[in-house]
Biopython code that builds the backbone (N, CA, C, O; Angstrom):
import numpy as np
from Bio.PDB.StructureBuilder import StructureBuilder

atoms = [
    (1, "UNK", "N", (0.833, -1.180, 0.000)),
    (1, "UNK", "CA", (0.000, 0.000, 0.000)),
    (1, "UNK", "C", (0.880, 1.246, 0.000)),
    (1, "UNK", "O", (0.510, 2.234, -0.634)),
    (2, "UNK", "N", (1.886, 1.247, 0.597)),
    (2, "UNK", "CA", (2.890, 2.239, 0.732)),
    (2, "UNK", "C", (3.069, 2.256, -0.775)),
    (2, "UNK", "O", (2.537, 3.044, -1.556)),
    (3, "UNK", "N", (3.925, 1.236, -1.070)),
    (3, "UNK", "CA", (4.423, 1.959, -2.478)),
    (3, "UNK", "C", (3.279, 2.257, -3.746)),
    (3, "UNK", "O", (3.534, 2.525, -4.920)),
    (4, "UNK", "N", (2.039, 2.125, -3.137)),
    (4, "UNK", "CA", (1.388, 2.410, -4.214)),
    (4, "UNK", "C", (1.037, 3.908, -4.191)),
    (4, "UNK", "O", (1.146, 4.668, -5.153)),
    (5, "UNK", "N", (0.587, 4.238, -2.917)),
    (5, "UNK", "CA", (0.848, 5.353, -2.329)),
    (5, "UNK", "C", (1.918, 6.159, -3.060)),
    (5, "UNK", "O", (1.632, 6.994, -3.918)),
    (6, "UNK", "N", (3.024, 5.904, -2.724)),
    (6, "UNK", "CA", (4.036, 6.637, -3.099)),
    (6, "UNK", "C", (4.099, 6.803, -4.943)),
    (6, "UNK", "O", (4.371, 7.920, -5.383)),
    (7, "UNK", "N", (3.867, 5.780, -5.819)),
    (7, "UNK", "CA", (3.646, 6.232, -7.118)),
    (7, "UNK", "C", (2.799, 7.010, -7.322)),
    (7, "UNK", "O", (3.051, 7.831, -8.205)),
    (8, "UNK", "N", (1.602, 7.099, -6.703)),
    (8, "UNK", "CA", (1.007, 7.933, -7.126)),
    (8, "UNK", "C", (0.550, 9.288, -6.421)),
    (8, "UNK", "O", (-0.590, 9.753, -6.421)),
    (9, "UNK", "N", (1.526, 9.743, -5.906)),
    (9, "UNK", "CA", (1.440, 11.007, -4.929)),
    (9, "UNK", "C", (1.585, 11.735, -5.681)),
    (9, "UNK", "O", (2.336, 12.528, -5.114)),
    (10, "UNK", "N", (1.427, 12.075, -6.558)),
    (10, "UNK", "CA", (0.878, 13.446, -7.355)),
    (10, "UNK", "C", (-0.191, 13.358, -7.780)),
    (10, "UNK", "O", (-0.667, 14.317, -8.389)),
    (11, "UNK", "N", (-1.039, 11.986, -7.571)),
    (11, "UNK", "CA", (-2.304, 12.266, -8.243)),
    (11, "UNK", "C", (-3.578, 12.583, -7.302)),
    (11, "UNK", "O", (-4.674, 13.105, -7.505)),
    (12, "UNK", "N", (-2.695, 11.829, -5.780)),
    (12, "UNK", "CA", (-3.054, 11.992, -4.534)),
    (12, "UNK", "C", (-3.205, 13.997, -4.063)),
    (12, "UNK", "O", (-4.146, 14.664, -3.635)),
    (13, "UNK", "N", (-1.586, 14.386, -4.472)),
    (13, "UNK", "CA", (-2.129, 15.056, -4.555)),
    (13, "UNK", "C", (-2.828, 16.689, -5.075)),
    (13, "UNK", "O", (-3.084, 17.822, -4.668)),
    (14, "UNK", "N", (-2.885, 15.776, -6.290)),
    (14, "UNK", "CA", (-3.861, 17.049, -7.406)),
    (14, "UNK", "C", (-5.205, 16.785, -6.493)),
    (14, "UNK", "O", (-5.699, 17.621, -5.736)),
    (15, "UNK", "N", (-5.658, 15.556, -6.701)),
    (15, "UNK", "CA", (-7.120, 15.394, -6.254)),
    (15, "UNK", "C", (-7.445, 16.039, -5.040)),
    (15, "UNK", "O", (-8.419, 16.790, -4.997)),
    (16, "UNK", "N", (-6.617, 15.796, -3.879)),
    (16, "UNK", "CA", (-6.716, 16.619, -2.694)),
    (16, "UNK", "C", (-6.440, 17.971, -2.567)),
    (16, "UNK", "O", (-7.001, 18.424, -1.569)),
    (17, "UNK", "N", (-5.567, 19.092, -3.400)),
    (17, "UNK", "CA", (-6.070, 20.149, -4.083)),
    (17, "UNK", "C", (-7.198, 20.406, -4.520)),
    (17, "UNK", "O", (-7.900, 21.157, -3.843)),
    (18, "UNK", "N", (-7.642, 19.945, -5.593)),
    (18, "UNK", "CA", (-9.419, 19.960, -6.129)),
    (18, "UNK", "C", (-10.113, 20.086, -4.967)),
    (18, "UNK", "O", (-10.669, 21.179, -4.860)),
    (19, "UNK", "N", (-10.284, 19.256, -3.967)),
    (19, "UNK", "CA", (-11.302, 19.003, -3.299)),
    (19, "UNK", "C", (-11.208, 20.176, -2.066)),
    (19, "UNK", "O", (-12.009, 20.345, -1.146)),
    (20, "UNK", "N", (-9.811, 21.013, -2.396)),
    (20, "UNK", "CA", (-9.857, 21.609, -0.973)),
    (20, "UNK", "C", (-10.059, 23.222, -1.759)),
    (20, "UNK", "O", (-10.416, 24.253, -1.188)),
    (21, "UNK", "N", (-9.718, 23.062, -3.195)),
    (21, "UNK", "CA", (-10.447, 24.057, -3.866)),
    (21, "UNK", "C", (-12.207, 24.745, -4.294)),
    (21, "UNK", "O", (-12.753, 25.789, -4.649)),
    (22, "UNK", "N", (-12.508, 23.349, -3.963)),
    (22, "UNK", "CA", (-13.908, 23.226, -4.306)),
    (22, "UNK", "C", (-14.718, 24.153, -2.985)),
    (22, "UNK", "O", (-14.481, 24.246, -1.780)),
    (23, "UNK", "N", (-15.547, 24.631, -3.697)),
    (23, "UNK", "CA", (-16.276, 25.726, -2.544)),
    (23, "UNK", "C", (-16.852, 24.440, -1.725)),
    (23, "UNK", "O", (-16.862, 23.324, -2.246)),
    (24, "UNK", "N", (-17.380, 24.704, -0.265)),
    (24, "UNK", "CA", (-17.929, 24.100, 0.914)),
    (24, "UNK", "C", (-19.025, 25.141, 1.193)),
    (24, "UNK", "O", (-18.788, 26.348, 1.258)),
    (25, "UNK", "N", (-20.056, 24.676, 1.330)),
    (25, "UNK", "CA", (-21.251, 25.647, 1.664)),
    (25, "UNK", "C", (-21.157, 26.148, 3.100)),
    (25, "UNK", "O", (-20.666, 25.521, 4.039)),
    (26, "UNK", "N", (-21.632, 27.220, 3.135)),
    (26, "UNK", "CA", (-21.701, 27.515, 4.810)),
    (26, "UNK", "C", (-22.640, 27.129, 5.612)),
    (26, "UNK", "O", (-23.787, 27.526, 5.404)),
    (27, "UNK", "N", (-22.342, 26.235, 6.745)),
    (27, "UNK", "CA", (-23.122, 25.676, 7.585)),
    (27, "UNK", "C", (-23.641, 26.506, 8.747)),
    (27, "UNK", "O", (-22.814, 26.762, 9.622)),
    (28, "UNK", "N", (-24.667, 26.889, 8.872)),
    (28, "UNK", "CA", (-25.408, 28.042, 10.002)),
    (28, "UNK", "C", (-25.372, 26.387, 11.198)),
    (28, "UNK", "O", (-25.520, 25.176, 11.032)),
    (29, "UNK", "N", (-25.073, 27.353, 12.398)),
    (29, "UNK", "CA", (-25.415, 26.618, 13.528)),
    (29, "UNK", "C", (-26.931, 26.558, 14.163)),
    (29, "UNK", "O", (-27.727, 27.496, 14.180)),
    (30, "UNK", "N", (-27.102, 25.482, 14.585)),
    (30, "UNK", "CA", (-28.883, 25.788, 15.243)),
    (30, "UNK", "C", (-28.292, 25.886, 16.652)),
    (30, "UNK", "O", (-27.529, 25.219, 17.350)),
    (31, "UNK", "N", (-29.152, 27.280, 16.775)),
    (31, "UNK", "CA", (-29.270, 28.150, 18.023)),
    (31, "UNK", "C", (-30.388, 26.927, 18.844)),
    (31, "UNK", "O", (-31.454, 26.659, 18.289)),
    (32, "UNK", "N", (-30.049, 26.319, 20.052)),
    (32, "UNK", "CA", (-30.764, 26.017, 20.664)),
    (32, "UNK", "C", (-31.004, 26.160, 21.829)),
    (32, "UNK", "O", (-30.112, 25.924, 22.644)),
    (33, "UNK", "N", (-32.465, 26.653, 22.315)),
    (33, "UNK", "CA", (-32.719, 26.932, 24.220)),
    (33, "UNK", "C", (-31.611, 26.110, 25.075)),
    (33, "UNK", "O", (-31.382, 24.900, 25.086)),
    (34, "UNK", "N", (-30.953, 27.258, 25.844)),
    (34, "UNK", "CA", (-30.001, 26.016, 27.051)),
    (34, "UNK", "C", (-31.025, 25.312, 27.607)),
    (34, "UNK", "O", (-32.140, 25.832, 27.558)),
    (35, "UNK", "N", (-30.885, 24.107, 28.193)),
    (35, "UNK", "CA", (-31.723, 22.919, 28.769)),
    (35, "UNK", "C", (-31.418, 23.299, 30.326)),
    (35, "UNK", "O", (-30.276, 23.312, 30.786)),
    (36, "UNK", "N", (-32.378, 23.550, 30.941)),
    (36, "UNK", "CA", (-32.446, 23.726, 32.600)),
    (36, "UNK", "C", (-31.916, 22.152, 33.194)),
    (36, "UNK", "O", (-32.264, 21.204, 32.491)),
    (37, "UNK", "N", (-31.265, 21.898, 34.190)),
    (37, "UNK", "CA", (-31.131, 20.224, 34.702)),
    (37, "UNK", "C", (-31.894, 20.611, 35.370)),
    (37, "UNK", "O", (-32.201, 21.799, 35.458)),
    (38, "UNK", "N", (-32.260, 19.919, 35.845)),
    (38, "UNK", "CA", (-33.738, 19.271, 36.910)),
    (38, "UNK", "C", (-32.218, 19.657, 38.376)),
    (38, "UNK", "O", (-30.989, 19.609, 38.412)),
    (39, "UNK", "N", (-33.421, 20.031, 39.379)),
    (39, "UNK", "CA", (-32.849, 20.391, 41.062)),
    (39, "UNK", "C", (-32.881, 19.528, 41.668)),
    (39, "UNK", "O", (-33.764, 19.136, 42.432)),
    (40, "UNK", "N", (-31.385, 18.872, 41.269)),
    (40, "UNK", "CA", (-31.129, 17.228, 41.999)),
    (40, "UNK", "C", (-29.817, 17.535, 42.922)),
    (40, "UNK", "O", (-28.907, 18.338, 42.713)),
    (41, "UNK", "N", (-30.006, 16.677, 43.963)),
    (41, "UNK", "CA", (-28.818, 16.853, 44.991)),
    (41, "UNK", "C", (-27.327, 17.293, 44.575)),
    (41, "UNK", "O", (-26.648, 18.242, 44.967)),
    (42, "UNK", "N", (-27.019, 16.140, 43.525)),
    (42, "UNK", "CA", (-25.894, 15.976, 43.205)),
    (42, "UNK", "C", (-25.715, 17.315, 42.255)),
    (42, "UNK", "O", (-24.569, 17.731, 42.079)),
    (43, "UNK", "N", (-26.726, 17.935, 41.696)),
    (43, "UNK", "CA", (-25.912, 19.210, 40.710)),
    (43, "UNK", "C", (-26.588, 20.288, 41.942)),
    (43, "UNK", "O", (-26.340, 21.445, 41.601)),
    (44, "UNK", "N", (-27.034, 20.262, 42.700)),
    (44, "UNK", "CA", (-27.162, 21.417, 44.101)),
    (44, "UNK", "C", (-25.319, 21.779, 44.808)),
    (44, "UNK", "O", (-24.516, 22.695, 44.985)),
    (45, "UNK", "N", (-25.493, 20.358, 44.980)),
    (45, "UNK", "CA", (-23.961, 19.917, 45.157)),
    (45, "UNK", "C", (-22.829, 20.377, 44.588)),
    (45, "UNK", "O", (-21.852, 20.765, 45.227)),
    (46, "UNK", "N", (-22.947, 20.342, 43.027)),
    (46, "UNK", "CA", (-21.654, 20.345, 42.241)),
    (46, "UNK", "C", (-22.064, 22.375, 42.380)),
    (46, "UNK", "O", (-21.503, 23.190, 43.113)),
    (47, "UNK", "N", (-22.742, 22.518, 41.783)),
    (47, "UNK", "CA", (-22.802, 23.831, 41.791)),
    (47, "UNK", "C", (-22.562, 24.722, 43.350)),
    (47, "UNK", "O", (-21.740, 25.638, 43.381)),
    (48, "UNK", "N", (-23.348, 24.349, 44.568)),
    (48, "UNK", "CA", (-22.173, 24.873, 45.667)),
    (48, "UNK", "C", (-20.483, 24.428, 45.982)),
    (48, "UNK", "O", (-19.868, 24.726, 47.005)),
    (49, "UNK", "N", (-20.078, 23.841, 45.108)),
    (49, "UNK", "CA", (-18.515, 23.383, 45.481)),
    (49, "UNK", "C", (-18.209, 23.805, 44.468)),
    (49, "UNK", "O", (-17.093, 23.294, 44.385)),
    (50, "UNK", "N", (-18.364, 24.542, 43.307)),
    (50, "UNK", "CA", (-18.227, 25.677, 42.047)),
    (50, "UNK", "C", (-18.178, 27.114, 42.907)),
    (50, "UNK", "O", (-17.285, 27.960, 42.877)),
    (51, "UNK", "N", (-19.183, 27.121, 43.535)),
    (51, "UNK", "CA", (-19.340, 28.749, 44.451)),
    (51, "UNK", "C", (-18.196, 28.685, 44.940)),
    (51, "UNK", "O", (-17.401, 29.454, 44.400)),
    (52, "UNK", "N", (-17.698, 27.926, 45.942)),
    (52, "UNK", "CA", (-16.872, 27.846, 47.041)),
    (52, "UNK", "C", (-15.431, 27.760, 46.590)),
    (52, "UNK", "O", (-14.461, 28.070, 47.280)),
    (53, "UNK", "N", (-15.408, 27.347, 45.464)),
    (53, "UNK", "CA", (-13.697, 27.178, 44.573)),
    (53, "UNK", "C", (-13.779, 28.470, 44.148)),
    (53, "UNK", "O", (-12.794, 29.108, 44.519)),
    (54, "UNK", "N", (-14.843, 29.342, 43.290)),
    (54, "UNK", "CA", (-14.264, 30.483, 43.103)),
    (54, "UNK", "C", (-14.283, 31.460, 44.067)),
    (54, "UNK", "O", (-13.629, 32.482, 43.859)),
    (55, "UNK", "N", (-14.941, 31.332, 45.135)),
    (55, "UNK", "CA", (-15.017, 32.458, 46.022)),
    (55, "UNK", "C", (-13.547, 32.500, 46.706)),
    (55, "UNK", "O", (-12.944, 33.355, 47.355)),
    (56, "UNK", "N", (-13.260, 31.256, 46.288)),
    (56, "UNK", "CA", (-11.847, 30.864, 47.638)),
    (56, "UNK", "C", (-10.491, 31.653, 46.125)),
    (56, "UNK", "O", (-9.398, 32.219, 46.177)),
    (57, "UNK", "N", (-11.129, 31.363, 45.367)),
    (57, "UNK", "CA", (-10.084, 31.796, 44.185)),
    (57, "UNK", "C", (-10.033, 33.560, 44.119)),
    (57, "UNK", "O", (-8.918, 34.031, 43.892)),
    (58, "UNK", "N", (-11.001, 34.382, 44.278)),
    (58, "UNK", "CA", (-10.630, 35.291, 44.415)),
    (58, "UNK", "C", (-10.249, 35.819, 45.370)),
    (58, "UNK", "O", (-9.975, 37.001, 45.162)),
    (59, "UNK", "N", (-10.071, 35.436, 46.524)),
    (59, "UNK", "CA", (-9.195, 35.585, 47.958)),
    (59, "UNK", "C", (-7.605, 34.876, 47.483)),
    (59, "UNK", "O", (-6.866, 34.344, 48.312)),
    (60, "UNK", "N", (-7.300, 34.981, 46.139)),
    (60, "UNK", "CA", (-6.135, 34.355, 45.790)),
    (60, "UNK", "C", (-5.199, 33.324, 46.235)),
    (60, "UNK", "O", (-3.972, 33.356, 46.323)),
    (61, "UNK", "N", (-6.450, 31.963, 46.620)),
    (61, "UNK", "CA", (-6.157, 30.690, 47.235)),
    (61, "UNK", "C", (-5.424, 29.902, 46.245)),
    (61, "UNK", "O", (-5.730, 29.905, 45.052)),
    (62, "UNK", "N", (-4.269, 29.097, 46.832)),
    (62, "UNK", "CA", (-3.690, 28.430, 45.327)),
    (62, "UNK", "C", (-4.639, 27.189, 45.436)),
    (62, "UNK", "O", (-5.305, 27.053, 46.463)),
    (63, "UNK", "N", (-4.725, 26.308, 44.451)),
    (63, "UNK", "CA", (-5.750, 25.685, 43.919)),
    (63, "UNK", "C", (-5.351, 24.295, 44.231)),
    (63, "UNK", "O", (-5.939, 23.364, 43.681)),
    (64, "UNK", "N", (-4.023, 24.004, 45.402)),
    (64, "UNK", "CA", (-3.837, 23.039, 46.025)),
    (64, "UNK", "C", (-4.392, 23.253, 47.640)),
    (64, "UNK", "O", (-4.715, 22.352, 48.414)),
    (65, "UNK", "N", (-4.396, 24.299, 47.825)),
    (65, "UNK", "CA", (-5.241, 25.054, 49.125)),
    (65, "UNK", "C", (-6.591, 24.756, 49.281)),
    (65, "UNK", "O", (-7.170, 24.501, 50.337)),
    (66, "UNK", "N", (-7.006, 24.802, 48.270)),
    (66, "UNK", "CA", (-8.315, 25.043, 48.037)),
    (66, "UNK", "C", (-8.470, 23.408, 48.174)),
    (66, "UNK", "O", (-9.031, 23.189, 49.248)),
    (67, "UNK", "N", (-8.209, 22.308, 47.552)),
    (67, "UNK", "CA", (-8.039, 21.621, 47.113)),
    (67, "UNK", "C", (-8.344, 20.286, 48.704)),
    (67, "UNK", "O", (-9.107, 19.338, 48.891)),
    (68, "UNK", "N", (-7.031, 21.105, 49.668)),
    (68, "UNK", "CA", (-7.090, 20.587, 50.813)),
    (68, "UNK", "C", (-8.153, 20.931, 51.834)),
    (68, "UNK", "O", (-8.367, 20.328, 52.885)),
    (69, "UNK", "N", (-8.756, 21.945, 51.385)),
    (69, "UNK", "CA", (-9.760, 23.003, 52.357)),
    (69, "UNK", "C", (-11.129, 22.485, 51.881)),
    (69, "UNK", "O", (-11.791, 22.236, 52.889)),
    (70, "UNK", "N", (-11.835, 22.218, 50.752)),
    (70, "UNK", "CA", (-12.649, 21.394, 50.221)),
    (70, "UNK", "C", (-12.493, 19.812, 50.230)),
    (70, "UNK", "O", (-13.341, 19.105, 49.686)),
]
sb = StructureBuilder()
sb.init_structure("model")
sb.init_model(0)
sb.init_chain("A")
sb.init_seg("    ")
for serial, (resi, resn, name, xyz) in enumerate(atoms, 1):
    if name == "N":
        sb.init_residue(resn, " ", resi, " ")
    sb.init_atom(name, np.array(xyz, "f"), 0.0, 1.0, " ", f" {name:<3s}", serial, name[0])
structure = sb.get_structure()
């Protein structure tokens, strides 16, 4: 496979030129509503130990501090 490869690497790559010449349409993103999670312990949870890392971060805690303190 290699050496076939290799004979024909110029045709490899003209073709891969072409194809990177060829216009690509523009793809619009779909805008979609953020999804609320449901008020479950565990993301009550994750989200107060989010509060508490940055609150401790702007009291310029190093993040092994924090780390031991949580």
């Amino acid at each position: 496979m290699e050496k076939t490869c290799h004979q024909h690497r110029d045709c490899l790559r003209k073709r891969a030129e072409e194809e990177s010449a060829a216009e690509v349409p523009e793809v619009t993103p779909m805008l979609l509503p953020p999804t609320e999670l449901p008020r479950t312990q565990i993301i009550e949870r994750t989200r107060h130990r989010y509060e508490d890392i940055h609150r401790l971060l702007e009291k310029r805690w190093t993040i092994s501090a924090i780390a031991r303190r949580l």
